[in-house]
C-alpha positions as CSV (number, residue, x, y, z in Angstrom):
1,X,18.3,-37.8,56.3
2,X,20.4,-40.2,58.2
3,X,17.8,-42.1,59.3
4,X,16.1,-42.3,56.4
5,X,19.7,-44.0,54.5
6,X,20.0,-46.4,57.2
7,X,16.6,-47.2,56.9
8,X,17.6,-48.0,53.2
9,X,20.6,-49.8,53.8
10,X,18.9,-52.1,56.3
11,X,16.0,-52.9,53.6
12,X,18.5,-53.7,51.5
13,X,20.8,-56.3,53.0
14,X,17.2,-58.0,54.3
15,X,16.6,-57.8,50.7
16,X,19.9,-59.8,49.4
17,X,19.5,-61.7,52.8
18,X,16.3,-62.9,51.6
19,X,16.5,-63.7,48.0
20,X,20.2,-65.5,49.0
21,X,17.6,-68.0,51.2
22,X,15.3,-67.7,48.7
23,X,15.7,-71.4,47.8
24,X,17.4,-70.0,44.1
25,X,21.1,-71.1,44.6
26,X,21.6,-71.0,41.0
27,X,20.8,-67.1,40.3
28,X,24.4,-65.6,41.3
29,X,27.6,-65.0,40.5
30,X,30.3,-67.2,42.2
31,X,34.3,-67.2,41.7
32,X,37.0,-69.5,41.2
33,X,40.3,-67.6,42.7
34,X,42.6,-70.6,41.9
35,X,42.0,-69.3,38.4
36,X,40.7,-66.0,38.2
37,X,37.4,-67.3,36.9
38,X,33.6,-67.0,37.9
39,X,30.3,-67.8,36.8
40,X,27.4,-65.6,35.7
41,X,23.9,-67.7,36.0
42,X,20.2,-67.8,36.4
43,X,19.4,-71.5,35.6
44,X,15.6,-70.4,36.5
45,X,15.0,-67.5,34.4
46,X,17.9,-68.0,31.8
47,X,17.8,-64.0,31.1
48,X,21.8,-63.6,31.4
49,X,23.3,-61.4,28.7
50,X,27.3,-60.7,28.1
51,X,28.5,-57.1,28.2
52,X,29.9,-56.4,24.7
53,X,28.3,-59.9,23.6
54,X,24.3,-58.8,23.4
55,X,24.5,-60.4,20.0
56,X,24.4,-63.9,21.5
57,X,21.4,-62.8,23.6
58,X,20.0,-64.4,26.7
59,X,21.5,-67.4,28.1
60,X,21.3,-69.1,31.1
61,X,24.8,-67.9,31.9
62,X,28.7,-67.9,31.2
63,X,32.0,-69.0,32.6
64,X,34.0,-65.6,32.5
65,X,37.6,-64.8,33.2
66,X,39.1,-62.0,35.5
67,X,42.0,-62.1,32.7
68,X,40.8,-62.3,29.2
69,X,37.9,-61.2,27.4
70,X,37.1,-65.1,26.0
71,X,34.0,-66.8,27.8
72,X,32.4,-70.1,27.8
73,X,28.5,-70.1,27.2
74,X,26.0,-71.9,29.6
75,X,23.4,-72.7,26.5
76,X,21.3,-75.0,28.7
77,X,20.8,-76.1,31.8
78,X,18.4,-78.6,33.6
79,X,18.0,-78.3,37.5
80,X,18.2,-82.3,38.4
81,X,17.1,-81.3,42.5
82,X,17.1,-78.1,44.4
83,X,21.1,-78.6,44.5
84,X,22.2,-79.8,41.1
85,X,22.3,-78.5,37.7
86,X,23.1,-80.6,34.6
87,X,25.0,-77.7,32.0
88,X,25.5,-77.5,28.3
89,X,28.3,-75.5,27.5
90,X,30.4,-74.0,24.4
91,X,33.4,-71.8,24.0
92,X,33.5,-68.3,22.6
93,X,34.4,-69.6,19.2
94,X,31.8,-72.7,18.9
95,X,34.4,-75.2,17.7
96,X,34.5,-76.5,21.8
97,X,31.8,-77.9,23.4
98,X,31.5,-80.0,27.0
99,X,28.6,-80.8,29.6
100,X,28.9,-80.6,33.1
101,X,27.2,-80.5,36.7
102,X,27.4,-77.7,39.1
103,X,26.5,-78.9,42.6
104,X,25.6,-76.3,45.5
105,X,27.5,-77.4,48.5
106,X,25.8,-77.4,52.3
107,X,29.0,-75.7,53.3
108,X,27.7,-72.7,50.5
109,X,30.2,-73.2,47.9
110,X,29.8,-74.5,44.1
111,X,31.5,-77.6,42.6
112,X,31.6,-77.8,38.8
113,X,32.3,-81.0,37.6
114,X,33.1,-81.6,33.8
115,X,31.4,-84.9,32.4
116,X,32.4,-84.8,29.1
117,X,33.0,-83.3,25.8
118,X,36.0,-80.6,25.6
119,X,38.1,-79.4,28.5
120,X,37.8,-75.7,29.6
121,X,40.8,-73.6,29.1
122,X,41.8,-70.4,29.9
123,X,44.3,-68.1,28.5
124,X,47.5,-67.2,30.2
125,X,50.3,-65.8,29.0
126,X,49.6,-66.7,25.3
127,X,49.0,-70.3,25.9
128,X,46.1,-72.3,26.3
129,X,45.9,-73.6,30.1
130,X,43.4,-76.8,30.6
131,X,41.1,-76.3,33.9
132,X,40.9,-79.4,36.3
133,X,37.4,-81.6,35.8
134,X,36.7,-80.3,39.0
135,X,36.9,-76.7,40.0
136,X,35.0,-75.0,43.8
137,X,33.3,-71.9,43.2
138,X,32.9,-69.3,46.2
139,X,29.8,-66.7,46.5
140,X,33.0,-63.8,47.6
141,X,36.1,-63.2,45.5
142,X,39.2,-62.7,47.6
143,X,40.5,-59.0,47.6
């Protein structure tokens, strides 16, 4: 029996070895500790759906927060090169809209950049807070 778990476990972190080489940077979750934020995509398959928002249906992902309920919706994005994705994005509400990149780093990590449109905000304490243009995203949140 114990062999037979560890034989499981092994297959499985070959498995998420794997498909994190796979060449599909842009199928994962990644986090923004700064802010308590993270991002939910799959820019090939665009099959993302939002617990307790399955009304919206699938989407090629969402910027989420650790702290409030409110996300922004990836609507559409276009892979420019194996590292780059253009992105289409529009707050909970629809009155917000903004388009940015999101760059896979060599180093691993994730750079949004936002190019125009409406600045992301989050919020804290019952204010709005406006994001920087430019936020890194890690593949691990901090414990």
């Amino acid at each position: 029996m114990l062999r037979r778990t560890l034989i499981l476990s092994l297959s499985l972190l070959v498995a998420l070895a794997a498909n994190a080489q796979s060449g599909r940077p842009f199928e994962r979750t990644v986090y923004c500790d700064d802010f308590n934020i993270f991002i939910v995509m799959n820019f090939y398959d665009k099959n993302i759906t939002i617990a307790g928002q399955e009304f919206m249906g699938e989407m090629d992902g969402y910027i989420g927060d650790k702290e409030d309920f409110r996300a922004w919706f990836i609507l559409d994005s276009s892979l420019v090169s194996d590292d780059e994705a253009t992105l289409d994005i529009i707050n909970t509400e629809g009155s917000e809209d903004l388009t940015a990149t999101l760059t896979h780093n060599a180093d691993g990590t994730f750079t949004l950049r936002q190019t125009s449109g409406a600045v992301l905000k989050i919020a804290r304490g019952q204010k709005w807070q406006k994001l920087p243009k430019t936020l890194v995203f890690t593949t691990k949140a901090k414990e």
